[in-house]
ROFI-924604 format. One record per residue (C-alpha): x, y, z. Coordinates in steps of 0.5 Angstrom, whole numbers. Layout:
ROFI-924604
<x->X	y->Y	z->Z>
...
END
This chain:
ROFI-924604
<x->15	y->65	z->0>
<x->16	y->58	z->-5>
<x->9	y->54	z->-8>
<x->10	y->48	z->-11>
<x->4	y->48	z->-17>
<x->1	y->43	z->-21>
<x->-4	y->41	z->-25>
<x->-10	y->45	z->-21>
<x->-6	y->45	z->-15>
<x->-2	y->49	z->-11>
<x->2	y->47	z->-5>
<x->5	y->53	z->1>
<x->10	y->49	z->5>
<x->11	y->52	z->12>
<x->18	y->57	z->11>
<x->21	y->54	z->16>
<x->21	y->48	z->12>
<x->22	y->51	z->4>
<x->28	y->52	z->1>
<x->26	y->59	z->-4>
<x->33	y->56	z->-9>
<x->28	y->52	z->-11>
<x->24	y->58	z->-15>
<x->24	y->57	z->-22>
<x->26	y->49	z->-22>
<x->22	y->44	z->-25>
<x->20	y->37	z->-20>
<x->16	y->30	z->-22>
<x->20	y->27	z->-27>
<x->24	y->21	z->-26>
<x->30	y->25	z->-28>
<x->30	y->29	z->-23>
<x->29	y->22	z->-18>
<x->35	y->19	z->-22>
<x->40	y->24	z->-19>
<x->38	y->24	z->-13>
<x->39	y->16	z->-13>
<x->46	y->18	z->-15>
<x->47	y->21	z->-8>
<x->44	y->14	z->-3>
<x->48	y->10	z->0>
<x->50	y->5	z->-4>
<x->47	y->-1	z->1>
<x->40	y->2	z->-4>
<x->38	y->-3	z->-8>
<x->34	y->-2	z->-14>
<x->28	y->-7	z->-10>
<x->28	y->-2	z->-6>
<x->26	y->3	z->-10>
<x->20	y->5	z->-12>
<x->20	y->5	z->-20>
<x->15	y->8	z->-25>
<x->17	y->6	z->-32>
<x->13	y->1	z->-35>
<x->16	y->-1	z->-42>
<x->18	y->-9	z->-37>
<x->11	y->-11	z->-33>
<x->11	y->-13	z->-27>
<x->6	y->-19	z->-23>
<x->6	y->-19	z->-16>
<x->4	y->-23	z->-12>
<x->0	y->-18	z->-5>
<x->-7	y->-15	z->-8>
<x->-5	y->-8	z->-10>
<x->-9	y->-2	z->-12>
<x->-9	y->6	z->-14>
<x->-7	y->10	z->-8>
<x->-10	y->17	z->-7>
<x->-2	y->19	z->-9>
<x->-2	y->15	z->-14>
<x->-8	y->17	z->-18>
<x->-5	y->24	z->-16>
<x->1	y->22	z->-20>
<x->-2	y->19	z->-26>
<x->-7	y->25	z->-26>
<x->0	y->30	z->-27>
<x->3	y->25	z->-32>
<x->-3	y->26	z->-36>
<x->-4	y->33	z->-37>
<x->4	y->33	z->-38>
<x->2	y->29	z->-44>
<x->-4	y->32	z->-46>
<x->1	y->38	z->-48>
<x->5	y->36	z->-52>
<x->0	y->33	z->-58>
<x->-7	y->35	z->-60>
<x->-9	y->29	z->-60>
<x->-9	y->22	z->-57>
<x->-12	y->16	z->-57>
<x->-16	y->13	z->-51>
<x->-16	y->5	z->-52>
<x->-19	y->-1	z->-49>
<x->-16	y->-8	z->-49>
<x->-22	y->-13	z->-45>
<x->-20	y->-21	z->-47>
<x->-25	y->-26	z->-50>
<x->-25	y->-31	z->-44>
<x->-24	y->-30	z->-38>
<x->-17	y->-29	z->-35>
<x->-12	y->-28	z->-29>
<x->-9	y->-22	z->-27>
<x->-3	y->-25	z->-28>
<x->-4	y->-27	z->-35>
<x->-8	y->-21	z->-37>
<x->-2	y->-16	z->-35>
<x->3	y->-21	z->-38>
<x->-1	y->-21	z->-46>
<x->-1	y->-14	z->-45>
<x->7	y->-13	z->-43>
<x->7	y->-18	z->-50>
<x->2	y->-13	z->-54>
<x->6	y->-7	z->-52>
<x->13	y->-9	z->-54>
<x->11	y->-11	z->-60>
<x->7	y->-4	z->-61>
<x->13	y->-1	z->-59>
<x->18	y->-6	z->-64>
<x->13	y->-3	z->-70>
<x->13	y->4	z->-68>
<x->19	y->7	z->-64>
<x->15	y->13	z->-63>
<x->9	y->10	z->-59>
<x->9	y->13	z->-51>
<x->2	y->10	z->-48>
<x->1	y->10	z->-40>
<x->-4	y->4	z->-38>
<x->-9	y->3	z->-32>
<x->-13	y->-4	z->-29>
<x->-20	y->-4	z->-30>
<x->-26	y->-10	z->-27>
<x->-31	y->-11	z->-32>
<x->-35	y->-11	z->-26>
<x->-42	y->-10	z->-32>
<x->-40	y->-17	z->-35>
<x->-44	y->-22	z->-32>
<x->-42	y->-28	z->-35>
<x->-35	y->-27	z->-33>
<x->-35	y->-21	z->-28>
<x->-29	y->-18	z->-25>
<x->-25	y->-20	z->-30>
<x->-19	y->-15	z->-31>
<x->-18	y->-10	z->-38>
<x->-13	y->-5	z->-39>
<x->-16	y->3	z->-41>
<x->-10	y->7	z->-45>
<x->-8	y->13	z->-47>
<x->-3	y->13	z->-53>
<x->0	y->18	z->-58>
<x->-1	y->12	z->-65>
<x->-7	y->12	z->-70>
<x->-8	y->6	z->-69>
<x->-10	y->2	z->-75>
<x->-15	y->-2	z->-72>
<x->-17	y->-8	z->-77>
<x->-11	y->-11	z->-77>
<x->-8	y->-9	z->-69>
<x->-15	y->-11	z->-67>
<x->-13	y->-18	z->-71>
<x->-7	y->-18	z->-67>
<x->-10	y->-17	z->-60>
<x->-13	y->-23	z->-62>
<x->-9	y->-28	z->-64>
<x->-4	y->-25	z->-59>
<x->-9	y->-28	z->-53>
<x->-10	y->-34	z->-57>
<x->-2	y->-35	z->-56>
<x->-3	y->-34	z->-48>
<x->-9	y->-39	z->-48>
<x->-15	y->-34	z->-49>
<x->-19	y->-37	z->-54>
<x->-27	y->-34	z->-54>
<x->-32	y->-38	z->-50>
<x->-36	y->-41	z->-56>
<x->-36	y->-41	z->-63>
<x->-41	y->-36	z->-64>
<x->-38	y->-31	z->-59>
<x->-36	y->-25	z->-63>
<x->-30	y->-20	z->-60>
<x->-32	y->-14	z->-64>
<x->-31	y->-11	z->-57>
<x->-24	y->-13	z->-55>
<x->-20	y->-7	z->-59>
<x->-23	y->0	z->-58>
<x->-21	y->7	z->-60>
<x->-23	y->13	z->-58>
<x->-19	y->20	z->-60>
<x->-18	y->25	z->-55>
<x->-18	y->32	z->-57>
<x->-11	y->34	z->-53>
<x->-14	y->42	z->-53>
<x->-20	y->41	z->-49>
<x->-19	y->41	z->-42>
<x->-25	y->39	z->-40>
<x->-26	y->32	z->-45>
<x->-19	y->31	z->-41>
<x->-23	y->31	z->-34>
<x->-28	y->26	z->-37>
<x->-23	y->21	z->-37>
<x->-19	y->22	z->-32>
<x->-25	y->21	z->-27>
<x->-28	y->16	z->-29>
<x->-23	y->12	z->-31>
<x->-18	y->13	z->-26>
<x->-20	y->18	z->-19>
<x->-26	y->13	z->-19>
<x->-21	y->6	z->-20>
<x->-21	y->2	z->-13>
<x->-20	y->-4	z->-15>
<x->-15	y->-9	z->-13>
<x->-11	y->-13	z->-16>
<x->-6	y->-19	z->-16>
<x->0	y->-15	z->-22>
<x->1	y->-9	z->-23>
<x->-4	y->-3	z->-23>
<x->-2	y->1	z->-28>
<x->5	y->3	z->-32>
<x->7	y->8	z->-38>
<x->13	y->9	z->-42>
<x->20	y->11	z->-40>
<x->19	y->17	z->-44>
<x->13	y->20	z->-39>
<x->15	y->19	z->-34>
<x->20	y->23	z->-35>
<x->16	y->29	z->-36>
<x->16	y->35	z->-32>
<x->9	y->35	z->-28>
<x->11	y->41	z->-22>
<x->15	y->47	z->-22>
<x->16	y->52	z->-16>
<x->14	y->59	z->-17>
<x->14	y->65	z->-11>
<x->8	y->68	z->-8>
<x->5	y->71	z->-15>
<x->2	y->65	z->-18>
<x->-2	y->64	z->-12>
<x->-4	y->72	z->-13>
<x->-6	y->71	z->-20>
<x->-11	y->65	z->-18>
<x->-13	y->69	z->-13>
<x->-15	y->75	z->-18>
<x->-19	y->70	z->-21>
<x->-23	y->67	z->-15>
<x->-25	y->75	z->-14>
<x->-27	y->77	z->-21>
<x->-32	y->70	z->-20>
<x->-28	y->66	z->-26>
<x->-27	y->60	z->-21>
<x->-27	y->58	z->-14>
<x->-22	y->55	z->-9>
<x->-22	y->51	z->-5>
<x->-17	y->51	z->1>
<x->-14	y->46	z->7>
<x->-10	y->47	z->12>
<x->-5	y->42	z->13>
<x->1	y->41	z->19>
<x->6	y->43	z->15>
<x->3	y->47	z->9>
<x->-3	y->50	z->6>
<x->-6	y->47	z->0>
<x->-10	y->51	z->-5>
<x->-15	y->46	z->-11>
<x->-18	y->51	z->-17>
<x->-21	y->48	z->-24>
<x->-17	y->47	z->-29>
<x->-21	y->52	z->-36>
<x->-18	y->55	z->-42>
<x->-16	y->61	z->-37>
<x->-12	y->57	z->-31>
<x->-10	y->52	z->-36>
<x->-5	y->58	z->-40>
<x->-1	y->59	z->-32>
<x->2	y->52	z->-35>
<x->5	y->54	z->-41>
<x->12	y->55	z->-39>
<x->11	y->47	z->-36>
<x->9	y->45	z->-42>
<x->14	y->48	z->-46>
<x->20	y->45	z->-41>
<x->17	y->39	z->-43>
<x->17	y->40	z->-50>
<x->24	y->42	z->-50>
<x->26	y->35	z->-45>
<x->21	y->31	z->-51>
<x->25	y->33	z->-57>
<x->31	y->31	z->-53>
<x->30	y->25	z->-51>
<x->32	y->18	z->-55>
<x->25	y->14	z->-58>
<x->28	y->7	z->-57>
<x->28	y->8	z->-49>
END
């Protein structure tokens, strides 16, 4: 019998509908996508894909916002990038006026190229956010990001600044000062549950709308591995510690699969580690200048 497991979750297809070759393969990189671009009929353009790297920022003009498949998707990417570092950094980017969407998403495009000139190594994957507690200009978009930098942060909160500045974003008085416009908090990639923090409140709690892209990351973590296929037995060793009361599953029962959700603690976070190491294998062969 095939399961489809990640982060927390595994999926049971119908046998009438899996494919048991699968055991053993690795699923959720955009490698993985482009070998099956290669297959569509060439009539397929590249508008009619669905795209996940971001190191290029696209506005768009409808309202867009995290699907429930998107946040699941952003979830994966993070904890497949939480285990290649022992450390990140989580950075908040707010402006010192107010701004559009479009002109937000347009200077932190800028903000990232730039980063990305100076430092060949920098990956980060980015999300939308409202300043909704922001009274004198509420609603306004700012941008929470995961990266692997030390950020030095004097002279790039400088840089922040200016860069706005160059769009036209200048403060609202003369008095105004933006200690806050660049902040930096470091992750400790070891802890499960420091993870789960930011990931709820910054992401699976996000329903906002936008008019530009909702979120992005670089081509390098998009390319990272965030599923793998096993046989029956990866459900048994969960099940072993359902009854020895270490955790508790939650099971859904759906047309064409059944679908099994249990915490992610120090124990079930191991059942990753041949993730983890597929990654770190795919990691060091890849080029940084993507």
């Amino acid at each position: 019998m095939l399961v489809k497991n990640s982060f927390g979750i595994s999926v049971v297809p119908n046998p009438k509908f899996t494919d048991t070759s699968k055991i053993g393969e690795f699923a959720g990189s955009s490698l993985n996508r482009k070998k099956e671009e290669k297959a569509k009929p060439e009539s397929s353009t590249p508008e009619q894909e669905e795209t996940e790297s971001i190191d290029q920022v696209r506005t768009e003009k409808k309202l867009r916002s995290l699907s429930s498949r998107t946040k699941s998707k952003i979830r994966k990417k993070l904890y497949a990038f939480f285990g290649l570092y022992k450390k990140l950094t989580f950075l908040t980017l707010t402006f010192v006026n107010e701004v559009t969407d479009e002109l937000g998403v347009k200077v932190l495009a800028r903000f990232l190229e730039n980063i990305r000139k100076q430092d060949k190594k920098f990956e980060f994957l980015w999300v939308a956010e409202r300043q909704n507690k922001n009274e004198t200009f509420k609603g306004n978009i700012h941008f929470h990001l995961i990266t692997n930098k030390y950020w030095k942060i004097d002279k790039v909160w400088k840089y922040w600044l200016s860069l706005q500045k160059k769009h036209g974003i200048v403060p609202r008085n003369q008095n105004f000062s933006p200690t806050s416009a660049f902040d930096v908090k470091a992750i400790g990639g070891n802890s499960v549950k420091s993870i789960g923090i930011y990931l709820t409140k910054y992401v699976t709690k996000n329903n906002e709308a936008f008019k530009c892209q909702v979120w992005n990351c670089s081509k390098r973590i998009s390319q990272l591995y965030t599923d793998f296929y096993t046989d029956f037995s990866f459900i048994k060793e969960i099940e072993r510690l359902e009854e020895a009361k270490e955790i508790t599953i939650k099971r859904v029962k759906e047309e064409y699969c059944n679908l099994m959700f249990y915490p992610l603690t120090k124990t079930t976070i191991r059942f990753y580690d041949r993730l983890h190491q597929k990654n770190k294998d795919t990691w060091n062969t890849l080029p940084n200048n993507l």
